[in-house]
C-alpha positions as a Markdown table, in Angstrom:
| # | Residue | x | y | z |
|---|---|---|---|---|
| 1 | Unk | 6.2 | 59.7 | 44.0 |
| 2 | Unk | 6.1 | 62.6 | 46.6 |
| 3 | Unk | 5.2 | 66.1 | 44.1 |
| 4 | Unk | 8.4 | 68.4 | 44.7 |
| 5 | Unk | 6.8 | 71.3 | 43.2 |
| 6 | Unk | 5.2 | 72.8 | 45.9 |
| 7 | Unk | 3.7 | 76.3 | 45.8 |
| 8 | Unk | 5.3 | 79.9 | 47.4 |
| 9 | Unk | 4.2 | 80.4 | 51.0 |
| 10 | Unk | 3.7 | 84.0 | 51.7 |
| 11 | Unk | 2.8 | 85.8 | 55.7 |
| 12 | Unk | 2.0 | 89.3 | 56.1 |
| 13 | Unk | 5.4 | 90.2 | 57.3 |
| 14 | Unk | 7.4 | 88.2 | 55.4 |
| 15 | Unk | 8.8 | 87.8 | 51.9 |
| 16 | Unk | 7.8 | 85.0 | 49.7 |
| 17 | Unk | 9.7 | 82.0 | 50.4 |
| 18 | Unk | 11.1 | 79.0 | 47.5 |
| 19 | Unk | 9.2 | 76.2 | 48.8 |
| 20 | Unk | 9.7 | 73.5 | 45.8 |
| 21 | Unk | 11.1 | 73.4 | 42.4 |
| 22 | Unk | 7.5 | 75.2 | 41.0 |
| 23 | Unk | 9.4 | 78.3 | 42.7 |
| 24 | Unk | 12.8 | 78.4 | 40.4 |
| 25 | Unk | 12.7 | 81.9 | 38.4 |
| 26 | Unk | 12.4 | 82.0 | 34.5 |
| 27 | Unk | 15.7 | 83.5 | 34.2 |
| 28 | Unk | 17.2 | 80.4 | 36.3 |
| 29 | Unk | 15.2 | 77.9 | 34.1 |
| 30 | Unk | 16.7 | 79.7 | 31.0 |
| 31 | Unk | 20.1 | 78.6 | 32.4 |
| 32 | Unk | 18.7 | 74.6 | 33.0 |
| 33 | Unk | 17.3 | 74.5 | 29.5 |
| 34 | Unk | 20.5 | 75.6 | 28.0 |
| 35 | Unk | 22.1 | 72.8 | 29.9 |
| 36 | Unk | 20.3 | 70.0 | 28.5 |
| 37 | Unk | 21.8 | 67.6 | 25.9 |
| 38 | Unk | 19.0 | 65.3 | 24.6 |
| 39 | Unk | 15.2 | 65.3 | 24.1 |
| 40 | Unk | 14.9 | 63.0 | 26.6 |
| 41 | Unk | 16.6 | 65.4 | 29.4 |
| 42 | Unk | 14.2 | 68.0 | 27.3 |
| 43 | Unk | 11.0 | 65.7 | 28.3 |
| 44 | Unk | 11.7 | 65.4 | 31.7 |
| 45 | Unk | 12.4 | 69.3 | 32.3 |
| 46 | Unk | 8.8 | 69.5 | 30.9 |
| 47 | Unk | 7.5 | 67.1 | 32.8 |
| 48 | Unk | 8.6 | 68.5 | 36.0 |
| 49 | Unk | 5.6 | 71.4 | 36.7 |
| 50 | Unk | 3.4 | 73.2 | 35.0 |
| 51 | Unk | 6.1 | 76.1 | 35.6 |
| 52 | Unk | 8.7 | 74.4 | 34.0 |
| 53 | Unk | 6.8 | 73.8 | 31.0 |
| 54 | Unk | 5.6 | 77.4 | 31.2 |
| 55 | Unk | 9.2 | 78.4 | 30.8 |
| 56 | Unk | 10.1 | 75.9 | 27.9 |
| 57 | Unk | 7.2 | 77.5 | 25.8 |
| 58 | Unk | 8.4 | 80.9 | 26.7 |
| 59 | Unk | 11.7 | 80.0 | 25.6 |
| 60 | Unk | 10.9 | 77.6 | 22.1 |
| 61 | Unk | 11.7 | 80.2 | 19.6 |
| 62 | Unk | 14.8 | 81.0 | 20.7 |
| 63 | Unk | 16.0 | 76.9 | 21.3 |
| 64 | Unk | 15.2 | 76.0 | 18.0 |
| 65 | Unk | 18.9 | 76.3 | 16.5 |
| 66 | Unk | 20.8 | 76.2 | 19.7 |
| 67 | Unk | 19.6 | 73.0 | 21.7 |
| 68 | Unk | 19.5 | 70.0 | 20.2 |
| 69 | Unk | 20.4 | 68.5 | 16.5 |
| 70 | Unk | 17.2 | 67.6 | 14.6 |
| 71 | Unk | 15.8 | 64.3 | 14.6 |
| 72 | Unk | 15.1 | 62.2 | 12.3 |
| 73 | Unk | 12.1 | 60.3 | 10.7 |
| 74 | Unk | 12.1 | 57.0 | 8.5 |
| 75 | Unk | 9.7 | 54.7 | 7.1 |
| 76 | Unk | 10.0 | 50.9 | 7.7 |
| 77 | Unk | 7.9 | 47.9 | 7.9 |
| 78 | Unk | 8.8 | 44.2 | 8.9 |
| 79 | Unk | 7.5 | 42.6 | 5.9 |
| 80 | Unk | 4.9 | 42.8 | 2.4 |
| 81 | Unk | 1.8 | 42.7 | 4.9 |
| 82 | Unk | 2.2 | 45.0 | 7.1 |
| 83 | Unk | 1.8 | 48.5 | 6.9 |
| 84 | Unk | 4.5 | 51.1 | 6.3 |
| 85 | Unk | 5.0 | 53.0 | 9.5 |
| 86 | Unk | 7.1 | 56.4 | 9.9 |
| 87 | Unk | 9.4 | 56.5 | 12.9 |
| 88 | Unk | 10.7 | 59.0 | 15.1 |
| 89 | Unk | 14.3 | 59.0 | 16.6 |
| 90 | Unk | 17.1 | 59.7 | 17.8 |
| 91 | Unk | 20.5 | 59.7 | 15.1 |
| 92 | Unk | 22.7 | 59.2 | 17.9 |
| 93 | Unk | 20.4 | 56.4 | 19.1 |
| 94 | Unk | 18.8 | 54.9 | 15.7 |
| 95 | Unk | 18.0 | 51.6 | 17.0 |
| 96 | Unk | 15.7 | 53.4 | 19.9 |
| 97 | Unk | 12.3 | 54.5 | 18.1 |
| 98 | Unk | 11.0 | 57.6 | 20.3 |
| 99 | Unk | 7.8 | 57.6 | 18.5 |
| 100 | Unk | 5.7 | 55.7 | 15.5 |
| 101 | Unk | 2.6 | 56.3 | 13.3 |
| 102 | Unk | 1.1 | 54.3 | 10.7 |
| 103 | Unk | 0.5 | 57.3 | 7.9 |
| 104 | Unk | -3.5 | 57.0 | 6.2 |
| 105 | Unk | -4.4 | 55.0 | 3.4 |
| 106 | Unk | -5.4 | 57.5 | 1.3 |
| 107 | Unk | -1.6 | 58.0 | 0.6 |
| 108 | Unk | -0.8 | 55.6 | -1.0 |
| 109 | Unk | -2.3 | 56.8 | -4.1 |
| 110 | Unk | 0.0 | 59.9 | -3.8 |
| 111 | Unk | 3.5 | 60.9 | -4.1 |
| 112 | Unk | 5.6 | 62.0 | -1.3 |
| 113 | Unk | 7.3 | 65.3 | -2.3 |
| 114 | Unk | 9.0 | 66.5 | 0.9 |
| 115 | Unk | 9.3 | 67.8 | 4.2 |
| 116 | Unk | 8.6 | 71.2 | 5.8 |
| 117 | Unk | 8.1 | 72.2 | 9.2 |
| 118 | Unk | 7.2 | 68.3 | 10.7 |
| 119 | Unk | 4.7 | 67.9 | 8.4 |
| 120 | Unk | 5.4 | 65.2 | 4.9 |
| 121 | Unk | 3.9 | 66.7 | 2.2 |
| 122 | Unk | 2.3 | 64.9 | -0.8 |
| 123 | Unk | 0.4 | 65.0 | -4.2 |
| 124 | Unk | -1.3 | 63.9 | -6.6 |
| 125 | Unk | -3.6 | 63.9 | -9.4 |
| 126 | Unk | -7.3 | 64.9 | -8.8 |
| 127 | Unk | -10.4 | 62.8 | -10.7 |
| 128 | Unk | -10.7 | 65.6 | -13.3 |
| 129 | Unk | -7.0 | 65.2 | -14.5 |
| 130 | Unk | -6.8 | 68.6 | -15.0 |
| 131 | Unk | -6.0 | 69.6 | -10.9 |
| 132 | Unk | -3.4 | 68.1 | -8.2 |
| 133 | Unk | -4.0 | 67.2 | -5.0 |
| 134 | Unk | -2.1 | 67.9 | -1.4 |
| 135 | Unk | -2.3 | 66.6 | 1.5 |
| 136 | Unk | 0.1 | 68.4 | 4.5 |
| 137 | Unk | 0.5 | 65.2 | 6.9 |
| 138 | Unk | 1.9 | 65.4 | 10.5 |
| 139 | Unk | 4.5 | 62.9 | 10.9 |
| 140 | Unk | 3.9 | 62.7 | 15.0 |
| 141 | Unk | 0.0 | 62.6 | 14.9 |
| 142 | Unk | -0.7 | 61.2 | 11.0 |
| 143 | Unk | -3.5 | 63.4 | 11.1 |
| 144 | Unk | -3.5 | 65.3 | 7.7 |
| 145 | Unk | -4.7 | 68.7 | 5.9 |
| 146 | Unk | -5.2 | 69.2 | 2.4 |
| 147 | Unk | -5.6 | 72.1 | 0.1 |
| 148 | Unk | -8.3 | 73.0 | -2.1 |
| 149 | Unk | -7.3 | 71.2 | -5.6 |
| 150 | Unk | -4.2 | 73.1 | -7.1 |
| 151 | Unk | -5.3 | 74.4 | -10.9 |
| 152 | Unk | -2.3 | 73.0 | -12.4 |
| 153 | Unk | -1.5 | 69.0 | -14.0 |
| 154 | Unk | 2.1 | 68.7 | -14.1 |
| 155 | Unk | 5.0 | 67.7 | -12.4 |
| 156 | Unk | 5.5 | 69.6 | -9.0 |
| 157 | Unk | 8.9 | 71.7 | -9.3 |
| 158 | Unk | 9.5 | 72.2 | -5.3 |
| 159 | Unk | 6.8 | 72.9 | -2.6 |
| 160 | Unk | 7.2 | 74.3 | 1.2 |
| 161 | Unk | 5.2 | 75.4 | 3.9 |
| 162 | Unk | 6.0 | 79.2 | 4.7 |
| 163 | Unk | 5.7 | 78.1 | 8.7 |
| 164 | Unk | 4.0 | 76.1 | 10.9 |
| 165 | Unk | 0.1 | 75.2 | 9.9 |
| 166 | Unk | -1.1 | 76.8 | 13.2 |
| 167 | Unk | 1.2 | 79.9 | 12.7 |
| 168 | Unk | -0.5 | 83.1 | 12.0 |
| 169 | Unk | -0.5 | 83.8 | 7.9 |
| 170 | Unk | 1.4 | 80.2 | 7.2 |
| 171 | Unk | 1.0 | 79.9 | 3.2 |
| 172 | Unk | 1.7 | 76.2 | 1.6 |
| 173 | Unk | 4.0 | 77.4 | -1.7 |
| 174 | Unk | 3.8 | 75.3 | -4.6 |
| 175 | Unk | 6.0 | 76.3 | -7.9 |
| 176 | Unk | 4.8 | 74.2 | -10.9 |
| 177 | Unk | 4.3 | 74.8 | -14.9 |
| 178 | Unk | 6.6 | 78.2 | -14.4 |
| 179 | Unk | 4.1 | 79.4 | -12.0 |
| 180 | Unk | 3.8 | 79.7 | -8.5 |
| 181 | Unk | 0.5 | 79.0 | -6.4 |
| 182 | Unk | 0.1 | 79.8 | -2.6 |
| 183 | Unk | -2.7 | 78.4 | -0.6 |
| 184 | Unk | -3.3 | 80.2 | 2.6 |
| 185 | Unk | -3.8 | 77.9 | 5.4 |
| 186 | Unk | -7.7 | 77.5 | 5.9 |
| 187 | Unk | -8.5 | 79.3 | 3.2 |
| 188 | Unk | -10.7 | 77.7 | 0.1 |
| 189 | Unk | -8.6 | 79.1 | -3.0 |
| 190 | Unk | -5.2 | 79.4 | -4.6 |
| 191 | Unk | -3.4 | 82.7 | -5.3 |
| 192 | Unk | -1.2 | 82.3 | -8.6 |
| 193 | Unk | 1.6 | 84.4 | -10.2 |
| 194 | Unk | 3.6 | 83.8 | -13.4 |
| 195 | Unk | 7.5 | 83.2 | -12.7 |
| 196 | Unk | 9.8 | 86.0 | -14.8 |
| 197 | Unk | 10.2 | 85.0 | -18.2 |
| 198 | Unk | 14.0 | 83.5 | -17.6 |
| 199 | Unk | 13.1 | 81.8 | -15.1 |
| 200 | Unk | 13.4 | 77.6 | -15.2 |
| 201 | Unk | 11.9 | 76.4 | -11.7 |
| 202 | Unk | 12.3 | 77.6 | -8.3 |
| 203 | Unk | 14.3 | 75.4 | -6.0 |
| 204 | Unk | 13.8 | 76.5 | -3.1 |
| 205 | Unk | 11.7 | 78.6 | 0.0 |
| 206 | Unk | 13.8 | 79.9 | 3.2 |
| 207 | Unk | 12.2 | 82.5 | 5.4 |
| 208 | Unk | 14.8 | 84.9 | 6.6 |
| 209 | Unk | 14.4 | 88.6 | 8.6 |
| 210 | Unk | 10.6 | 88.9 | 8.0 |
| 211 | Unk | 11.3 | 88.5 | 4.2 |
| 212 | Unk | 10.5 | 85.3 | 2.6 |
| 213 | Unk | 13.2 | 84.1 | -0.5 |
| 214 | Unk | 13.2 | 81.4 | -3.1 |
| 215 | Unk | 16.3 | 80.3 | -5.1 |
| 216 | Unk | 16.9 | 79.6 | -8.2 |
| 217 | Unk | 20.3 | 79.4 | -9.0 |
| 218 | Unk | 21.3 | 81.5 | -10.3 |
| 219 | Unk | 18.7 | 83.9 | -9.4 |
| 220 | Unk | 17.5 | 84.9 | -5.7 |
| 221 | Unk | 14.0 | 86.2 | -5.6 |
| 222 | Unk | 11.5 | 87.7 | -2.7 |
| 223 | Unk | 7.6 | 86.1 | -2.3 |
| 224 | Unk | 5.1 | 88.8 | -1.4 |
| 225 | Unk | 2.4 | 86.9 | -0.1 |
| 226 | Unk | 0.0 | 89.8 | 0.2 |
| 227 | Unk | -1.8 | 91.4 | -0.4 |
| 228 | Unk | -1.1 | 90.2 | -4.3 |
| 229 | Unk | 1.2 | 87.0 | -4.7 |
| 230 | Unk | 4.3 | 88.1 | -6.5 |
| 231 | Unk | 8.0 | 87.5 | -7.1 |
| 232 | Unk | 10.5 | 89.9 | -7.3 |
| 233 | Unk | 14.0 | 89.8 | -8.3 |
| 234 | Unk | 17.2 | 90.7 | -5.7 |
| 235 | Unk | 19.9 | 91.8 | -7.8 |
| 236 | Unk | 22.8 | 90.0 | -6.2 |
| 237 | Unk | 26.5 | 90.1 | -7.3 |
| 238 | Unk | 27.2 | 86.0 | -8.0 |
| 239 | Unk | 30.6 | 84.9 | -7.1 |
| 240 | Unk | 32.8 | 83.5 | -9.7 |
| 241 | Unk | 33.4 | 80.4 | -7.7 |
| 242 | Unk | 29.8 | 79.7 | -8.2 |
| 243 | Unk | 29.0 | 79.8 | -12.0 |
| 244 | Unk | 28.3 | 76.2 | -12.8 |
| 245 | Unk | 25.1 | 75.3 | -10.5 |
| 246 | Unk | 25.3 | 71.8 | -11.6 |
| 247 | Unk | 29.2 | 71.4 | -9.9 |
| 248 | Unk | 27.7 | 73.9 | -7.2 |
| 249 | Unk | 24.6 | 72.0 | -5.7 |
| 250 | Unk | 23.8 | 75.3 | -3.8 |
| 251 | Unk | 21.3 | 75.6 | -0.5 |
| 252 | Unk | 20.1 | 78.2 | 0.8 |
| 253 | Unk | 19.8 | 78.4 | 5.1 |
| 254 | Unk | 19.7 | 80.6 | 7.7 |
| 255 | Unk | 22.0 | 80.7 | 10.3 |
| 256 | Unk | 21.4 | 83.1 | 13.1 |
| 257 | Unk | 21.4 | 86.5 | 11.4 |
| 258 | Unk | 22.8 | 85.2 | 7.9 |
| 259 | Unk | 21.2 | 84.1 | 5.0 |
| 260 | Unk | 23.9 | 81.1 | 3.6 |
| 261 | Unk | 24.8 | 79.2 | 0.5 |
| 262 | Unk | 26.3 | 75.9 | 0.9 |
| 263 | Unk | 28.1 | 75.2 | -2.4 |
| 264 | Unk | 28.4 | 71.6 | -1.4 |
| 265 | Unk | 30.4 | 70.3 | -4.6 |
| 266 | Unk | 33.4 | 72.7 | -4.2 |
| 267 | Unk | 33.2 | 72.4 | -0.5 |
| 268 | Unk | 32.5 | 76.8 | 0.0 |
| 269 | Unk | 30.0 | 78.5 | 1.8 |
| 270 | Unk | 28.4 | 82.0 | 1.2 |
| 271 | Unk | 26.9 | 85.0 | 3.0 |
| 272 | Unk | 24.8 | 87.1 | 1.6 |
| 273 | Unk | 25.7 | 90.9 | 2.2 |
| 274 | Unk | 22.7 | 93.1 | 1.5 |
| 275 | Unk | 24.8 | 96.3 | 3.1 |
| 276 | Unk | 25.9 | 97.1 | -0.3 |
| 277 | Unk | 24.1 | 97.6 | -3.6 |
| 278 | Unk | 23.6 | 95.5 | -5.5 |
| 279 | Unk | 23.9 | 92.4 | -2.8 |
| 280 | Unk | 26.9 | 90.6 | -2.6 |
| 281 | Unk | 27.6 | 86.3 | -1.8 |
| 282 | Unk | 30.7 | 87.4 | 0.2 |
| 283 | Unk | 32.7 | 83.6 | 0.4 |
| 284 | Unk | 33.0 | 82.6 | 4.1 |
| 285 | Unk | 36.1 | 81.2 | 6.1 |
| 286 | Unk | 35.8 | 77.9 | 7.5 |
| 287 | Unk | 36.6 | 79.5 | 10.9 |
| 288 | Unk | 33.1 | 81.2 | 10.5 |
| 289 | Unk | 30.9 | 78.1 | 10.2 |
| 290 | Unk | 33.0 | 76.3 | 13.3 |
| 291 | Unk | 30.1 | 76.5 | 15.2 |
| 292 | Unk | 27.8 | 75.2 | 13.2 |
| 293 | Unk | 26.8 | 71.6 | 11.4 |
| 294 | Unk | 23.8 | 70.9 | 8.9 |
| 295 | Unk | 21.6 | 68.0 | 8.3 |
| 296 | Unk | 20.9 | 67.3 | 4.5 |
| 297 | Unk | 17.7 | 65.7 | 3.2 |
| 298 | Unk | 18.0 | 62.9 | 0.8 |
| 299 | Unk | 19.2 | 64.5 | -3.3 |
| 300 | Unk | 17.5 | 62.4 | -5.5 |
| 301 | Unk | 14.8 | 63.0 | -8.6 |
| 302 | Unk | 11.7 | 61.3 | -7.1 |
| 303 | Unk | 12.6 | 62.7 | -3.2 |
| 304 | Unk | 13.2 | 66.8 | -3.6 |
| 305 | Unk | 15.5 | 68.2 | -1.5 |
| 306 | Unk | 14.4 | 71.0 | 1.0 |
| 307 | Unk | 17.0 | 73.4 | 2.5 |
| 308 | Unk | 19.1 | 71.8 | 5.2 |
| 309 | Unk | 18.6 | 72.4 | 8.4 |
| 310 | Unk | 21.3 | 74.1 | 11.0 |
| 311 | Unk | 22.3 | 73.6 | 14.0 |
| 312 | Unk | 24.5 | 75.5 | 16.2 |
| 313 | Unk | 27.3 | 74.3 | 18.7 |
| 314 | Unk | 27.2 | 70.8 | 17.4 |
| 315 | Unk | 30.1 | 69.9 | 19.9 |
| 316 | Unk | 28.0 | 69.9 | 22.8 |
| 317 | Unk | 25.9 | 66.6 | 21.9 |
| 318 | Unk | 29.2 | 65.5 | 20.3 |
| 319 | Unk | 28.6 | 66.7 | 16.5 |
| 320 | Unk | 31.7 | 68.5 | 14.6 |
| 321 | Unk | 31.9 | 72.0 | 13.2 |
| 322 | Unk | 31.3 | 73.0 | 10.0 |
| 323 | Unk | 29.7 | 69.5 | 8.9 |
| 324 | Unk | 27.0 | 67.7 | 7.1 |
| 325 | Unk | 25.3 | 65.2 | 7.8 |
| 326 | Unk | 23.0 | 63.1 | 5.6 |
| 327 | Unk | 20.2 | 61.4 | 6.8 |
| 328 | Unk | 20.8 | 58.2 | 5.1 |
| 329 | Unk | 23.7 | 57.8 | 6.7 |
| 330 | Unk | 23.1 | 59.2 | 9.9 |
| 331 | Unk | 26.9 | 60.5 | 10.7 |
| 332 | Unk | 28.8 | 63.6 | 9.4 |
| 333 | Unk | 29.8 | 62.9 | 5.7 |
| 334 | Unk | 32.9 | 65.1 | 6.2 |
| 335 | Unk | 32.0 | 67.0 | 3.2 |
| 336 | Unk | 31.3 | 63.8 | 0.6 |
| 337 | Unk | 27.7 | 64.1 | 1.0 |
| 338 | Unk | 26.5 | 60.7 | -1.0 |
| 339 | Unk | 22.6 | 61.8 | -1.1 |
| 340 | Unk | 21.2 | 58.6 | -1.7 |
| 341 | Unk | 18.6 | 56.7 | -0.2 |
| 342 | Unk | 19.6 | 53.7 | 1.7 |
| 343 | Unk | 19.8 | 50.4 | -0.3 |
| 344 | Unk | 17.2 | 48.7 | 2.5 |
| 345 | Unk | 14.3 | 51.1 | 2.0 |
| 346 | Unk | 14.5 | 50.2 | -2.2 |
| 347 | Unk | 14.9 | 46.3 | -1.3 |
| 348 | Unk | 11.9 | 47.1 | 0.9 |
| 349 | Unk | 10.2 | 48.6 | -1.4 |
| 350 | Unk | 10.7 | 46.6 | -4.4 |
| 351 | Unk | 10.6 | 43.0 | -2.6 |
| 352 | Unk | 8.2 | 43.7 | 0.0 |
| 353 | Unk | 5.9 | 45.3 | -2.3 |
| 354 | Unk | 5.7 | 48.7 | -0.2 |
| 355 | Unk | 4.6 | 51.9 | -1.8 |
| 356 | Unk | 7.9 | 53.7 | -2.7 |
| 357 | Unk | 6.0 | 57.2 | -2.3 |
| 358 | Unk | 5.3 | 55.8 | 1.2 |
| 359 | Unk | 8.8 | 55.9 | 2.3 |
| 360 | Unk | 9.7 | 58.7 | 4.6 |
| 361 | Unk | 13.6 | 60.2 | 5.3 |
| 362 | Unk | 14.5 | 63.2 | 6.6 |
| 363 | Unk | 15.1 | 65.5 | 9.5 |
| 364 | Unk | 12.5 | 66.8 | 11.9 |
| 365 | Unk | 13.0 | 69.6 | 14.5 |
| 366 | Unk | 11.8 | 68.6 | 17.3 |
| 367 | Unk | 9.5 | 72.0 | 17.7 |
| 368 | Unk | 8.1 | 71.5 | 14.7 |
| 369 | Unk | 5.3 | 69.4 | 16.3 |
| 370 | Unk | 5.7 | 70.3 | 19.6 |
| 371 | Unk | 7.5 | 67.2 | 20.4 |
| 372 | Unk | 9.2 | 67.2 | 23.4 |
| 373 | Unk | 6.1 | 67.4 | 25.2 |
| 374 | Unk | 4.4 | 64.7 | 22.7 |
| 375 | Unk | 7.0 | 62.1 | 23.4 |
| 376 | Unk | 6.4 | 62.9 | 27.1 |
| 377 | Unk | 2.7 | 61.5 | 26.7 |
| 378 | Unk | 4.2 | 58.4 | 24.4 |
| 379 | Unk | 6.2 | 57.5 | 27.5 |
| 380 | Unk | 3.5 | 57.7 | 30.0 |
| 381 | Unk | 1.4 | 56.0 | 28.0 |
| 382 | Unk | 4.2 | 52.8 | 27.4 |
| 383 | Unk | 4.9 | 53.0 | 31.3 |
| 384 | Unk | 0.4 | 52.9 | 31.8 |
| 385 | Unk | 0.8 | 50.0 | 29.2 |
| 386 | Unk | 3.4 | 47.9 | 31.2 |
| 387 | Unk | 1.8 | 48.3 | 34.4 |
């Protein structure tokens, strides 16, 4: 195929002249990107010129919410001797795999925990039986990085990565034996700080306007991450709506400039307002959250939930306003989020004899890994491979 992207031709008297689409201004390719409806459509903008990719990278931040749901990743395998492989796709196309990886070895010794920022995290106990291990696994690439041994030999409460692993400052947060422990990425220790006395465990990590919280319902704390780790408590006016956490099932995500919770057992959402003092959950219309759905990890003991994921203007790749949707199910619950693994993946486990902490559900943004421009390599390497 004939390159299109040819380079600006500039004369002495003359202005430069839009020879090819290499020429397009960043301000028009803003406009494209926002057009696109699938990762697919996504790959081959990136594919296109070095320029066009320029301008996706430029722009990544900013698409993360607005362009496309999240994606999701599952385990499988085809029968008791073969391997259990993770899988990459497409909800609205769940029979088309856009990507696979056999996870290592080494994990099936270990406990999967959750997922945070494309990477599956998982533990377990170290030789001395008095540490636990980690090990922070892509689920594009398979390759994996693990802590330092973790000075505690319990059950993990909840665990997160503060960001990205190659992001500047990313800590992996661990909250365990009413304490928390932070590991620095590519550092060789563990900070630790003792959770306040009424505290039972901390549910859960959401970065939001530099500041980094954790929930536990019903308290709402800040993580200081340097140069000491320490919690400290937000006092926050709770709504009366949300006394009972176990009818609640609250989850804490960000949405734009607001810090949410989903009360997903009474069906109400709400805002925090830190304007006044204390902070206020002010309860939200369901007119305010038209323009946005979220995607639900899997609510069960042995699989701990992370925050859900948002995503805004769901009607343009057909999604509805205001929804959930589960990833076991792969369609918009409607507000009866089930939050139960799928009956396959425990028949698989249990008469296939796969590793049950090898199975693998949940939702993946797509910039987590970088992926758009990963799954443009998979498919130039399947179109080398059927040449």
């Amino acid at each position: 195929m004939e390159n299109t992207c040819k380079r600006i031709s500039n004369t002495p008297n003359s202005m430069p002249v839009l020879q090819g689409w290499a020429d397009l201004p960043d301000d028009l390719l803003q406009c494209v990107l926002a057009l696109l409806s699938s990762p697919s459509d996504l790959a081959a903008f990136i594919a296109t010129c070095p320029n066009w990719h320029a301008a996706f990278r430029s722009a990544k931040s900013t698409l993360r919410t607005t362009l496309f749901r999240p994606l999701a990743i599952r385990s499988c395998a085809s029968s008791g001797d073969d391997p259990v492989v993770w899988e990459l796709f497409d909800p609205a196309k769940p029979t088309i795999c856009i990507h696979r990886v056999t996870p290592p070895d080494f994990l099936a010794g270990m406990d999967y925990e959750c997922c945070s920022y494309g990477h599956a995290i998982f533990s377990g106990n170290a030789p001395s039986l008095k540490d636990t291990t980690f090990a922070i696994v892509d689920v594009f690439t398979g390759t994996s990085v693990s802590p330092p041994p973790c000075p505690f030999f319990t059950f993990v409460n909840s665990c997160a990565l503060t960001a990205p692993l190659d992001y500047h400052n990313s800590h992996f947060l661990v909250e365990a034996k009413h304490s928390l422990f932070a590991w620095r990425v590519g550092s060789d220790h563990w900070s630790q700080c003792s959770c306040p006395p009424n505290s039972k465990a901390l549910e859960q990590f959401v970065p939001f306007k530099g500041q980094l919280y954790a929930l536990e319902y019903q308290q709402l704390y800040t993580v200081k991450l340097e140069p000491q780790l320490s919690l400290e408590e937000v006092q926050v006016v709770w709504s009366v709506e949300m006394s009972e956490p176990d009818l609640c099932e609250p989850s804490l995500v960000v949405c734009d400039d607001m810090l949410i919770l989903l009360a997903a057992s009474i069906g109400e959402a709400f805002c925090l307002d830190l304007s006044s003092q204390p902070a206020m959950w002010v309860k939200m219309e369901e007119e305010e959250l038209k323009e946005w759905a979220f995607f639900f990890d899997e609510k069960r003991e042995a699989f701990r939930p992370r925050p859900p994921l948002s995503c805004k203007n769901p009607q343009r790749w057909g999604g509805i306003g205001y929804d959930s949707y589960c990833v076991s199910s792969l369609a918009p619950n409607q507000g009866n989020r089930r939050g139960l693994l799928p009956n396959w993946l425990f028949q698989l486990a249990e008469n296939m004899h796969v590793q049950r902490h090898m199975l693998l559900y949940s939702w993946i943004h797509e910039d987590d890994f970088d992926g758009p421009e990963a799954f443009q390599d998979q498919m130039d390497d399947e179109g080398k491979n059927s040449a």
